[in-house]
N, CA, C and O atoms as a printed pandas DataFrame, in Angstrom:
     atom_number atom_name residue_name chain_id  residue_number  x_coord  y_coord  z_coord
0              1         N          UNK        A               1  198.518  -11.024 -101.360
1              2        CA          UNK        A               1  198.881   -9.664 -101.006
2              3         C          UNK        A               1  197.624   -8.903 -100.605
3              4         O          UNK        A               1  196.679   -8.875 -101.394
4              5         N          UNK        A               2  197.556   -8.302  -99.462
5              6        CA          UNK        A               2  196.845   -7.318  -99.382
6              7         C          UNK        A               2  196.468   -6.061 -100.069
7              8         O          UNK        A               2  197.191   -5.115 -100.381
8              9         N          UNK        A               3  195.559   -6.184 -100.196
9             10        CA          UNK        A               3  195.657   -3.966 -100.964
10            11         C          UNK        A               3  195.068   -3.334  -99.986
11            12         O          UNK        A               3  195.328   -2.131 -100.014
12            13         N          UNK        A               4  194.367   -3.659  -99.114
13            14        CA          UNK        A               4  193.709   -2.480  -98.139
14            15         C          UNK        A               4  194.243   -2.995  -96.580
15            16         O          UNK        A               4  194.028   -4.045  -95.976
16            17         N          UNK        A               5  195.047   -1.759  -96.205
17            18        CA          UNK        A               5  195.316   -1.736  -94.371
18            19         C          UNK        A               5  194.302   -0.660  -94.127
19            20         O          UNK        A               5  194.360    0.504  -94.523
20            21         N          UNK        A               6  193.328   -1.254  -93.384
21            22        CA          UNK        A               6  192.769   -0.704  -92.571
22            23         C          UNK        A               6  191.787    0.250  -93.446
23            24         O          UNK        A               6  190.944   -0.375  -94.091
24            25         N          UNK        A               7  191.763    1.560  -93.561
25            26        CA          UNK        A               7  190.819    2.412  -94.425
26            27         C          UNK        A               7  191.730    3.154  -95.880
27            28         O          UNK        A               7  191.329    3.850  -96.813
28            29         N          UNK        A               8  193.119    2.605  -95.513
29            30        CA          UNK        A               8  193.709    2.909  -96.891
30            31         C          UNK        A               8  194.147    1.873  -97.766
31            32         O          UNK        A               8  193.728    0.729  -97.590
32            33         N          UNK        A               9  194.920    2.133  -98.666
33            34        CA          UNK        A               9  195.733    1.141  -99.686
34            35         C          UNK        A               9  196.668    0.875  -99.330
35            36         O          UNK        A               9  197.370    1.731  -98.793
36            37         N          UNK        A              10  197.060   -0.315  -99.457
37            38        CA          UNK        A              10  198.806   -0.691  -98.763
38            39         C          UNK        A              10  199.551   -0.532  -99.558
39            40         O          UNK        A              10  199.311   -1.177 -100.578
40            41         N          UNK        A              11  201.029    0.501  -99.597
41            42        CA          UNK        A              11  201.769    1.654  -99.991
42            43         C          UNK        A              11  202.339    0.248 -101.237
43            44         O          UNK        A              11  202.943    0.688 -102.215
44            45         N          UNK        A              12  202.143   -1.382 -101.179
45            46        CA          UNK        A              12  202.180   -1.728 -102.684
46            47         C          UNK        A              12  201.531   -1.498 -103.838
47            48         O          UNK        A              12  202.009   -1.363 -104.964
48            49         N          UNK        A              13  199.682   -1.438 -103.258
49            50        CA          UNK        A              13  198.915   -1.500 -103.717
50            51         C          UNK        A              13  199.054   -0.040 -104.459
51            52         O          UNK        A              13  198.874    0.035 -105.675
52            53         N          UNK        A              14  199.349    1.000 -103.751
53            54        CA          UNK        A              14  199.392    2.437 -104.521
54            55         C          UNK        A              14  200.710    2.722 -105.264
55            56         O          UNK        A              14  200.883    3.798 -105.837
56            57         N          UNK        A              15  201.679    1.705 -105.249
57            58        CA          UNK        A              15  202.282    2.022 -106.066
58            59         C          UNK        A              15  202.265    1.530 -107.481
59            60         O          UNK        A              15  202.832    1.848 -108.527
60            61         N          UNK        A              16  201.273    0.505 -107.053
61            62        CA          UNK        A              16  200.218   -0.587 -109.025
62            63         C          UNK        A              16  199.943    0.637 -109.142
63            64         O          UNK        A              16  200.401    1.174 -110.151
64            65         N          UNK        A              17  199.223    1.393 -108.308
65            66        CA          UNK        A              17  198.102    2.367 -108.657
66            67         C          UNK        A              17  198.609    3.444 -109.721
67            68         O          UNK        A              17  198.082    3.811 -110.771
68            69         N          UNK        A              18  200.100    3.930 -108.957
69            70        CA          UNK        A              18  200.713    5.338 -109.800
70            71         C          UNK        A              18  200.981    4.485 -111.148
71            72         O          UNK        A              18  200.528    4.950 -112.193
72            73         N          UNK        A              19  201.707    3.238 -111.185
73            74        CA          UNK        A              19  202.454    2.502 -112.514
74            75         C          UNK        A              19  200.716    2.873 -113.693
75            76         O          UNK        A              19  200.540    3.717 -114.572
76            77         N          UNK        A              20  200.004    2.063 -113.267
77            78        CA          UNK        A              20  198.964    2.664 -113.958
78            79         C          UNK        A              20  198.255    3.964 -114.388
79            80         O          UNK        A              20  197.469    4.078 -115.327
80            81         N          UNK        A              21  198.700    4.991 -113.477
81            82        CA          UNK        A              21  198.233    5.805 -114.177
82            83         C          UNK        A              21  199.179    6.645 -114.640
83            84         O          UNK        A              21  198.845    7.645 -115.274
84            85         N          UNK        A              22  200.642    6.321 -114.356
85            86        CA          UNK        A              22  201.505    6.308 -115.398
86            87         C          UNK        A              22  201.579    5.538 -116.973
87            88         O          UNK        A              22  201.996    6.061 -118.007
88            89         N          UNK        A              23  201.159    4.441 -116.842
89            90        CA          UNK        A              23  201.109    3.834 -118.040
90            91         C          UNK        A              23  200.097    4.688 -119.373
91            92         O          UNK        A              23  200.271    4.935 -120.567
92            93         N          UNK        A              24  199.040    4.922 -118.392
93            94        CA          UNK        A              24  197.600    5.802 -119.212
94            95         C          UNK        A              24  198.244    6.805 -119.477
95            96         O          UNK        A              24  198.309    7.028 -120.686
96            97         N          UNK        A              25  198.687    7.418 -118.917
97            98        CA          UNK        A              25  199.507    9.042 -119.699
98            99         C          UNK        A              25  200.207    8.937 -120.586
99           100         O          UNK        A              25  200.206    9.892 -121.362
100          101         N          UNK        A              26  201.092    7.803 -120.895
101          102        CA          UNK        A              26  201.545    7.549 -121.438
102          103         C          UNK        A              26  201.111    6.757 -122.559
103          104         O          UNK        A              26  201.800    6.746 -123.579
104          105         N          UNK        A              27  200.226    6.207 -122.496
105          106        CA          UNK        A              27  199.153    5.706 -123.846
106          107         C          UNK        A              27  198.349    7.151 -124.021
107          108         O          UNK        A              27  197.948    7.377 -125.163
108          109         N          UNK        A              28  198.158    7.847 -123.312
109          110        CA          UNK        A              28  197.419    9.282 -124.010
110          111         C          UNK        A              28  198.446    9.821 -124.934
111          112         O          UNK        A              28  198.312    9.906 -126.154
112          113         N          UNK        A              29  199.715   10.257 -124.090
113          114        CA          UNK        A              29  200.549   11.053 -125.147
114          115         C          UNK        A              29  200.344   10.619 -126.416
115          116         O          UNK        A              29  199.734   11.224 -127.298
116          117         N          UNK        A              30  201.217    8.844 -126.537
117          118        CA          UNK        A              30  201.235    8.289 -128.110
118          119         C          UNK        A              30  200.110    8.252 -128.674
119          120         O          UNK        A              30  200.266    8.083 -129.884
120          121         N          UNK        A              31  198.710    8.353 -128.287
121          122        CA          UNK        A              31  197.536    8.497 -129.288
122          123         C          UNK        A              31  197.533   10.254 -129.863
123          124         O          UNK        A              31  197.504   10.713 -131.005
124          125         N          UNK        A              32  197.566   10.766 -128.833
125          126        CA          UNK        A              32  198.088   12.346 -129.291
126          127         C          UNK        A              32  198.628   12.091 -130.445
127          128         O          UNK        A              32  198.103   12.319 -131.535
128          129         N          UNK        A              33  200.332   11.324 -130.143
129          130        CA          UNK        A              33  201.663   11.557 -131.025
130          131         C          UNK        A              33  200.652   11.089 -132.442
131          132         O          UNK        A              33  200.045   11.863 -133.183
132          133         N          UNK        A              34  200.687   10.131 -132.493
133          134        CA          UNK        A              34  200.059    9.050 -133.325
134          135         C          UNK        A              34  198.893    9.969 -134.407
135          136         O          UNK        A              34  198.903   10.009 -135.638
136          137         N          UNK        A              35  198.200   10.462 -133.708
137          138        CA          UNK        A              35  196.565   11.415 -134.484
138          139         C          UNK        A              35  197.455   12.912 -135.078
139          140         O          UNK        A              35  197.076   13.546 -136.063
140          141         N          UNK        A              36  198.499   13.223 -134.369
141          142        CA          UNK        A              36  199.558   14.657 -135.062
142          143         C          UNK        A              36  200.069   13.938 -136.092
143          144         O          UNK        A              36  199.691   14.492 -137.125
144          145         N          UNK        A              37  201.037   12.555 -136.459
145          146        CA          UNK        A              37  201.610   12.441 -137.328
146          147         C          UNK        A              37  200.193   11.902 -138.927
147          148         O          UNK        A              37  200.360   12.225 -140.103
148          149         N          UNK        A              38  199.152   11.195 -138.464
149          150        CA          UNK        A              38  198.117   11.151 -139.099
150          151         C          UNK        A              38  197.279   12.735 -139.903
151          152         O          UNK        A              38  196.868   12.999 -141.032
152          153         N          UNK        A              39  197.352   13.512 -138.525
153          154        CA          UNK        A              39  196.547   14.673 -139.086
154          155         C          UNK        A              39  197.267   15.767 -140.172
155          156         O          UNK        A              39  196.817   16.527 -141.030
156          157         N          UNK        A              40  198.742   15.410 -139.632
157          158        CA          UNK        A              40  199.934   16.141 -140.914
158          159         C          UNK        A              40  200.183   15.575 -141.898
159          160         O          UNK        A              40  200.872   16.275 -142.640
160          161         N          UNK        A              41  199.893   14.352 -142.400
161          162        CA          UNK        A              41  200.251   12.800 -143.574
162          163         C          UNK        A              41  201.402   13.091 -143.239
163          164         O          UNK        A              41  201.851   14.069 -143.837
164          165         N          UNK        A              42  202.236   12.499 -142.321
165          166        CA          UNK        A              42  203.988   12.511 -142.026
166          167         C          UNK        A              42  204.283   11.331 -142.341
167          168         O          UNK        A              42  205.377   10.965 -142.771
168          169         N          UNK        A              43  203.073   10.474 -142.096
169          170        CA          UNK        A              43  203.365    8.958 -142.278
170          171         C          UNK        A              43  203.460    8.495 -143.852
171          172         O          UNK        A              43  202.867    9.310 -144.558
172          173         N          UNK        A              44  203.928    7.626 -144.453
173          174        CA          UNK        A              44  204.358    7.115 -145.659
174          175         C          UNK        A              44  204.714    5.701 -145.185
175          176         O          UNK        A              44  205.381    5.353 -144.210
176          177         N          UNK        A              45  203.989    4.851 -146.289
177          178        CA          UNK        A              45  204.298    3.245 -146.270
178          179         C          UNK        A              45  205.384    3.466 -146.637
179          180         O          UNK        A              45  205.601    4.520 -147.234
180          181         N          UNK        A              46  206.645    2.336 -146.343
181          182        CA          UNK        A              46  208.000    2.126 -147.192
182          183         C          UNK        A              46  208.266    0.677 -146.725
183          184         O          UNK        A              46  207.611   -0.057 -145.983
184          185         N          UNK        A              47  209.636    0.458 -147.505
185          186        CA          UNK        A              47  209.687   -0.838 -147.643
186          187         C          UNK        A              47  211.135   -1.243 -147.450
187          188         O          UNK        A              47  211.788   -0.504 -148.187
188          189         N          UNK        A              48  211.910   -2.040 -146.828
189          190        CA          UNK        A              48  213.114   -1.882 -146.582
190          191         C          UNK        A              48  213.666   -3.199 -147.699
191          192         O          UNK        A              48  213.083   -4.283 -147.738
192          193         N          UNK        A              49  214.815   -2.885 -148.519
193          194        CA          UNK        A              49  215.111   -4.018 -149.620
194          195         C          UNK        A              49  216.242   -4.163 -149.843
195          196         O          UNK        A              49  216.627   -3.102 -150.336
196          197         N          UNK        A              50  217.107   -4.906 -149.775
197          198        CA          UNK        A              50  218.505   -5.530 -150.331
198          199         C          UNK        A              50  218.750   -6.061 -151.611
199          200         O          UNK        A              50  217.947   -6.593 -152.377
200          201         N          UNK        A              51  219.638   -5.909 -151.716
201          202        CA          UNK        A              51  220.636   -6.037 -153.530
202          203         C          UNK        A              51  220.727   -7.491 -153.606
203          204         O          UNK        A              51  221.586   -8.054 -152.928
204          205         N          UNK        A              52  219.989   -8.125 -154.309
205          206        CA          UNK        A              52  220.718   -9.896 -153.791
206          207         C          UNK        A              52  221.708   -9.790 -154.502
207          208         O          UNK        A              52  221.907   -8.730 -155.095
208          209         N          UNK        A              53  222.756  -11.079 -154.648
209          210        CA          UNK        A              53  223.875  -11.307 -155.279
210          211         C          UNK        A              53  223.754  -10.525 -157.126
211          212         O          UNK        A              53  224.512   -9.831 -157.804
212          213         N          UNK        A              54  222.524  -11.064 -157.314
213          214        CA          UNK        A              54  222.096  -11.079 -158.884
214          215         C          UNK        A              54  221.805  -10.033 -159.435
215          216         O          UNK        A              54  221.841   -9.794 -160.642
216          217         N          UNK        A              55  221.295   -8.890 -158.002
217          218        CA          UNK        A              55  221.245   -8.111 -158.309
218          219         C          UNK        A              55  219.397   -7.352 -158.440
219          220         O          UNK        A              55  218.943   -6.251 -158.752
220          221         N          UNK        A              56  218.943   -8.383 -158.099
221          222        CA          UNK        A              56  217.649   -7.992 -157.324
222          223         C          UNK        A              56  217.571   -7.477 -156.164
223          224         O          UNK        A              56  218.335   -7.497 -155.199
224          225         N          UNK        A              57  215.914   -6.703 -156.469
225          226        CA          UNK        A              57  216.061   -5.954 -154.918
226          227         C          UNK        A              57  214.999   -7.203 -154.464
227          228         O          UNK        A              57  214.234   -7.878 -155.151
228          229         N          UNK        A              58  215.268   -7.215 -153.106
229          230        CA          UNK        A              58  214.691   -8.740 -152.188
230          231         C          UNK        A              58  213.804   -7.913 -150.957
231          232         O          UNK        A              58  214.432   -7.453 -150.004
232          233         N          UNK        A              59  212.292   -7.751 -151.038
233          234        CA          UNK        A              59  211.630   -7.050 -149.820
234          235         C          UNK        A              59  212.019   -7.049 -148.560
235          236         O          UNK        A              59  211.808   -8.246 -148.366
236          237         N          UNK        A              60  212.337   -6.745 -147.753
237          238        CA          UNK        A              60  212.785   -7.309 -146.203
238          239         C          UNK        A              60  211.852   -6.833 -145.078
239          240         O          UNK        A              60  211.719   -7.640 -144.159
240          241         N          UNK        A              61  211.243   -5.782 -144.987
241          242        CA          UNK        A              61  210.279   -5.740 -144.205
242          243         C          UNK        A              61  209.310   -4.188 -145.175
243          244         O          UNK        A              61  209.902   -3.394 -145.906
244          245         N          UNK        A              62  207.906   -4.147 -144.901
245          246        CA          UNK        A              62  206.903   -3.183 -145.173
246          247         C          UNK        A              62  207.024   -2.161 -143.573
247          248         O          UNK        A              62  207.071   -2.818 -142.533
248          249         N          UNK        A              63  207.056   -1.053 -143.494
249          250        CA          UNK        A              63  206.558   -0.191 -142.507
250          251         C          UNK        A              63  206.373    1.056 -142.688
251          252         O          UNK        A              63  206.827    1.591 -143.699
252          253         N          UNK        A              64  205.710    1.729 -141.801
253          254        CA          UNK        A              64  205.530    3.162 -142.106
254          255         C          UNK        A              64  206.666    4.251 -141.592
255          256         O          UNK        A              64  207.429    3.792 -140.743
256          257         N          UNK        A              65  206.835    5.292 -141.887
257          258        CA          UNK        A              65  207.863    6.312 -141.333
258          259         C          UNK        A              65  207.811    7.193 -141.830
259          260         O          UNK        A              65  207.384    7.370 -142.971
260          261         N          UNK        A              66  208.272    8.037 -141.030
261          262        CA          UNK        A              66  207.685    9.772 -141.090
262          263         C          UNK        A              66  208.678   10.193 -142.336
263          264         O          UNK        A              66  209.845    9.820 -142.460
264          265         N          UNK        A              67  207.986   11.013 -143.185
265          266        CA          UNK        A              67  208.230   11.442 -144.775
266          267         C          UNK        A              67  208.918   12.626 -144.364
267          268         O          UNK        A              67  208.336   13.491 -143.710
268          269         N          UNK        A              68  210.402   12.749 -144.784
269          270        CA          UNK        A              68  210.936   13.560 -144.527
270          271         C          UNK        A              68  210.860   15.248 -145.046
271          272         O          UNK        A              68  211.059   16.365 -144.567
272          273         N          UNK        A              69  210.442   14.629 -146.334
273          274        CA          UNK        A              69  209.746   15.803 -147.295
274          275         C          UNK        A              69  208.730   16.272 -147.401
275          276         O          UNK        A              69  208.464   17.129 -148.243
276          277         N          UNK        A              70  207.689   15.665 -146.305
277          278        CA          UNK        A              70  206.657   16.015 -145.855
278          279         C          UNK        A              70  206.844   17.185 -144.383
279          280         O          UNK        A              70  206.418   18.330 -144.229
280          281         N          UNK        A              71  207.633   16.320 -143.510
281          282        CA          UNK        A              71  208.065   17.522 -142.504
282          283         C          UNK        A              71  208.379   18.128 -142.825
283          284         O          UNK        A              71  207.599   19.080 -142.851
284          285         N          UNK        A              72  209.638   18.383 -143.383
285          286        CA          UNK        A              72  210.269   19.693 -143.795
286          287         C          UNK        A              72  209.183   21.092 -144.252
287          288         O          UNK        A              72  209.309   22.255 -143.871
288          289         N          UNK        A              73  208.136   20.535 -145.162
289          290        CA          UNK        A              73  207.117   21.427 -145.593
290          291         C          UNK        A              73  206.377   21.904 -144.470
291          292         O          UNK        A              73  205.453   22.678 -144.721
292          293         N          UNK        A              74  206.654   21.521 -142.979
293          294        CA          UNK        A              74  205.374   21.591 -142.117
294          295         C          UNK        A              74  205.682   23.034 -141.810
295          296         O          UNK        A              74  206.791   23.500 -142.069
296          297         N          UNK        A              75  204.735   23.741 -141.271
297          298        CA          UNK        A              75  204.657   25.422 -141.277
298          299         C          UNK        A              75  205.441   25.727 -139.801
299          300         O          UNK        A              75  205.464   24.766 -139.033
300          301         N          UNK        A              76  205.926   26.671 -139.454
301          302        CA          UNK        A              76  206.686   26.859 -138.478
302          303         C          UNK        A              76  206.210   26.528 -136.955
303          304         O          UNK        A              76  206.722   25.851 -136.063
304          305         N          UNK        A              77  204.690   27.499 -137.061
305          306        CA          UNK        A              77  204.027   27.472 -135.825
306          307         C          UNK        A              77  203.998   25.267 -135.557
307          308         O          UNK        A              77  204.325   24.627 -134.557
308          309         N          UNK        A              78  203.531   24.817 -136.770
309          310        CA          UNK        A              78  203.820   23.611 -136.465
310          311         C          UNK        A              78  204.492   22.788 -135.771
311          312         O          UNK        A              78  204.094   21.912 -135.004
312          313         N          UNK        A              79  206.104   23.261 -136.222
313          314        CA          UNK        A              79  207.093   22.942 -135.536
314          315         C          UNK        A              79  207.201   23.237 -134.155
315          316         O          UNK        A              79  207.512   22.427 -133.282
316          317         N          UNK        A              80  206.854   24.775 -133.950
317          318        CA          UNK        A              80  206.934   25.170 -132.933
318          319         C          UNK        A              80  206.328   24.020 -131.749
319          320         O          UNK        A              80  206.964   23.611 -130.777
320          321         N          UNK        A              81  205.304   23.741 -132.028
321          322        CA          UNK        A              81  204.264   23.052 -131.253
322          323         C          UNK        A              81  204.765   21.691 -130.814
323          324         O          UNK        A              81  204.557   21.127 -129.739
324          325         N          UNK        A              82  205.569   21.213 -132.013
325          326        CA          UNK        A              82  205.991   19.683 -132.210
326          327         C          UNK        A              82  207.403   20.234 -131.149
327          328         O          UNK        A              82  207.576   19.315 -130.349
328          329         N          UNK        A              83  208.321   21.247 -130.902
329          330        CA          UNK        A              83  208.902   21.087 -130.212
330          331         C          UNK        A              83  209.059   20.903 -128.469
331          332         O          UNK        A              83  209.779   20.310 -127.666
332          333         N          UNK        A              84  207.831   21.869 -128.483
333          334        CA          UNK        A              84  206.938   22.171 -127.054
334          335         C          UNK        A              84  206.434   20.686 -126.292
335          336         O          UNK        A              84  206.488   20.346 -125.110
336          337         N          UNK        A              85  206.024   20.116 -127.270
337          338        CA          UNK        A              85  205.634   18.908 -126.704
338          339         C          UNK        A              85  206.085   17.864 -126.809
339          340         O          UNK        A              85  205.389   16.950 -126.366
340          341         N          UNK        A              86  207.708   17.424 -127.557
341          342        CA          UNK        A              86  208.072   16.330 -127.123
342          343         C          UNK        A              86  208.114   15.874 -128.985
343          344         O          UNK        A              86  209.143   15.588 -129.597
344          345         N          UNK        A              87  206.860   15.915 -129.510
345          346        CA          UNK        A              87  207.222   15.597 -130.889
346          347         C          UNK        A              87  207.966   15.567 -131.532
347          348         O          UNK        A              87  208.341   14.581 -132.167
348          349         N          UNK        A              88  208.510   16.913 -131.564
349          350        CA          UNK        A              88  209.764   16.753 -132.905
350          351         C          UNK        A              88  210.972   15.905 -132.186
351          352         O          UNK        A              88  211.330   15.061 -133.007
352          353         N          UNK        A              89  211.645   15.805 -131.135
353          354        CA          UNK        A              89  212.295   14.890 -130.808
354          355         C          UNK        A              89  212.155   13.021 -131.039
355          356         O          UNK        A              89  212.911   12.159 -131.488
356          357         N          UNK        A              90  210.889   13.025 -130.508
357          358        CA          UNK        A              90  210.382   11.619 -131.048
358          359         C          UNK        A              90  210.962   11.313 -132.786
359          360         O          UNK        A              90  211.615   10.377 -133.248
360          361         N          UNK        A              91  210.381   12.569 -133.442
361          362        CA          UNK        A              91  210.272   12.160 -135.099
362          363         C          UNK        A              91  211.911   11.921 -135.289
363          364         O          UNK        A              91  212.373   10.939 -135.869
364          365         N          UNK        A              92  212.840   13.162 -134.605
365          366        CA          UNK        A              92  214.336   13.034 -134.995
366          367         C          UNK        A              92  214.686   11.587 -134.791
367          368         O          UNK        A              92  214.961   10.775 -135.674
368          369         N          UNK        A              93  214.620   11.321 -133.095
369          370        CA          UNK        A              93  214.393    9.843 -133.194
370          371         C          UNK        A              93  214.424    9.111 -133.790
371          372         O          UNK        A              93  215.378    8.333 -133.792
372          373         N          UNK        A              94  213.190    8.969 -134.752
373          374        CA          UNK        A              94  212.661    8.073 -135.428
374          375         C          UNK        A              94  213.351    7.925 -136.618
375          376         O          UNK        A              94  213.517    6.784 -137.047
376          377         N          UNK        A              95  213.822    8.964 -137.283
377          378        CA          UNK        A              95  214.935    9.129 -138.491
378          379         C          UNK        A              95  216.073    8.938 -137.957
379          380         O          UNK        A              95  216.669    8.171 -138.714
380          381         N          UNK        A              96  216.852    9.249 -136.909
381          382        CA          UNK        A              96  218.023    8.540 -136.462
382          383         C          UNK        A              96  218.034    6.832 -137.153
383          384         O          UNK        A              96  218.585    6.369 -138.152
384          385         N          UNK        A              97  217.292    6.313 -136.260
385          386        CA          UNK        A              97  216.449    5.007 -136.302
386          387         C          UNK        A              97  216.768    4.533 -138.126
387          388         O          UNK        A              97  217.604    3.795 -138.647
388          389         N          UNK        A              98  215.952    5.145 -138.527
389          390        CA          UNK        A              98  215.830    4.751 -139.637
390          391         C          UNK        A              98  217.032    4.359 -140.666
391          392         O          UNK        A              98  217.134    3.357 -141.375
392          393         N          UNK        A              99  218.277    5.935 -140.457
393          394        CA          UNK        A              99  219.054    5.907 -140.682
394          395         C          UNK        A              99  220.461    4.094 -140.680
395          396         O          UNK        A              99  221.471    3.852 -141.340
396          397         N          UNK        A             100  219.916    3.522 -139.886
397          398        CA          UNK        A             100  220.235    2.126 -139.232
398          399         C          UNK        A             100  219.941    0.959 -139.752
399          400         O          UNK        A             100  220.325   -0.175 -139.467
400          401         N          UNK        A             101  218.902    1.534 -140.889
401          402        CA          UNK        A             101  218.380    0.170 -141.795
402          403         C          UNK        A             101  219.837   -0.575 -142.228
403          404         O          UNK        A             101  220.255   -1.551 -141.605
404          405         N          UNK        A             102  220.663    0.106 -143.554
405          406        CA          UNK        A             102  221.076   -0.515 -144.080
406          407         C          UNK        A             102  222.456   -1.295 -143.062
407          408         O          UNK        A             102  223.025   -2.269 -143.555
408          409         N          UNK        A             103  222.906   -0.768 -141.638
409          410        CA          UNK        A             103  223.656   -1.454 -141.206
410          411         C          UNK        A             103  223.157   -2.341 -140.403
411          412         O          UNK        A             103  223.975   -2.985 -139.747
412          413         N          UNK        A             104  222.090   -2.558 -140.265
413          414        CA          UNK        A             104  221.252   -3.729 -139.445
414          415         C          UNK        A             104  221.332   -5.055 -140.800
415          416         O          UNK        A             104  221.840   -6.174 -140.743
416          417         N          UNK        A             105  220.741   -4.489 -141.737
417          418        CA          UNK        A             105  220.253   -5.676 -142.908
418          419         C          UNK        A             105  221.853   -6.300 -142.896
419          420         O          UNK        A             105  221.791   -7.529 -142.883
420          421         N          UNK        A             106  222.992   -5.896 -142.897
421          422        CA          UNK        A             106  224.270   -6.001 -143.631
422          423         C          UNK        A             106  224.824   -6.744 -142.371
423          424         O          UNK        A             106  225.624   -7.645 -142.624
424          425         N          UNK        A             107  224.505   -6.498 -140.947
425          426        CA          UNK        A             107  225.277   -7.241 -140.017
426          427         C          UNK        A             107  224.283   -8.563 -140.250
427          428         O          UNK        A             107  224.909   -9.602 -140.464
428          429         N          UNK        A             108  222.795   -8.684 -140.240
429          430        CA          UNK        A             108  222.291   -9.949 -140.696
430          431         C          UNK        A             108  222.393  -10.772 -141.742
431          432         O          UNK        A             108  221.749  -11.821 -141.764
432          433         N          UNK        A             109  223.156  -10.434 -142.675
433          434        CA          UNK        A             109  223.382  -10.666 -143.332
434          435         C          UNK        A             109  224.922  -11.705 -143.397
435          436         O          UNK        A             109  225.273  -12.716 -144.005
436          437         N          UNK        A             110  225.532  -10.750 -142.377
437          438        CA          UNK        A             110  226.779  -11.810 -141.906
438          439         C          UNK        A             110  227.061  -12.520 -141.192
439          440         O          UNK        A             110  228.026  -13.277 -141.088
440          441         N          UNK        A             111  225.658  -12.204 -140.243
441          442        CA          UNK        A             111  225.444  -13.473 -139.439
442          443         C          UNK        A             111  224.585  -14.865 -140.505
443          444         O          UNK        A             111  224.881  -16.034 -140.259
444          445         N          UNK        A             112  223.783  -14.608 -141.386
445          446        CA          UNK        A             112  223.541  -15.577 -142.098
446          447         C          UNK        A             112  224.352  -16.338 -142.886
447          448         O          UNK        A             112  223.996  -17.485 -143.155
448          449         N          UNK        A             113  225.727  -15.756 -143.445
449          450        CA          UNK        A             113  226.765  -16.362 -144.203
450          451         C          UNK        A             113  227.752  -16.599 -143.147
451          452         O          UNK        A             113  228.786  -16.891 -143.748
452          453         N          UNK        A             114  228.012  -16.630 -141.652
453          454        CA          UNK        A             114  228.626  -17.426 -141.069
454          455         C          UNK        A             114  228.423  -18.360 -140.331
455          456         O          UNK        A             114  229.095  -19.023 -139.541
456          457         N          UNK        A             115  226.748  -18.331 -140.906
457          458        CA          UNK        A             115  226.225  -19.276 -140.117
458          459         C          UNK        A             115  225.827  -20.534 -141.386
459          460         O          UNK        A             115  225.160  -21.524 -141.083
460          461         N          UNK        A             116  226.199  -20.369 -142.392
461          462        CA          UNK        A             116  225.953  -21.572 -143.763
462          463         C          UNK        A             116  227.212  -21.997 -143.720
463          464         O          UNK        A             116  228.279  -21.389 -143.633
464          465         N          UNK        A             117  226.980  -22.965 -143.782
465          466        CA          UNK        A             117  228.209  -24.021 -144.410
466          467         C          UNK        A             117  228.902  -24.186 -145.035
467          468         O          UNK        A             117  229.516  -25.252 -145.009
């Protein structure tokens, strides 16, 4: 493939060009997102766990996620800011999301017992 006609870029070559510096804006935002949920402690390790038969809880995955009781405390102008820019949607997001644990673990779960013998 060519990238240069003549003294310009060939209209493929500039369109790598925009994808990239689309991509970078988009790695800027999430370091933004990323250094706001750090600079507020929103973040909290947790741990996602199931009931085995016996009645143990069984680890299923470690991750982090935004502390709900931590936002809630965040000061208004905060919010304000987090709405302006896209943040607080992301975080709702992200608790939607979360909300999904226990019917994710429970459909794998029935795919593992129809899949035993």
């Amino acid at each position: 493939m060519c990238v240069i006609a003549g003294d310009k870029v060939t209209p493929e070559t500039q369109t790598l060009i925009e994808f990239c510096g689309r991509c970078d804006a988009e790695r800027e935002k999430t370091m933004e997102f990323g250094s706001f949920l750090l600079e507020n402690k929103l973040l909290t390790k947790q741990q996602a766990t199931q009931t085995s038969p016996d009645g143990r809880q069984l680890p299923i995955a470690d991750f982090f996620a935004v502390d709900e009781s931590v936002l809630n405390e965040l000061k208004v102008t905060n919010l304000d800011a987090m709405m302006h820019n896209g943040f607080l949607a992301c975080i709702f997001a992200h608790l939607f999301s979360l909300a999904n644990w226990p019917r994710l673990v429970e459909r794998q779960i029935r795919r593992v017992r129809a899949a035993t013998p």
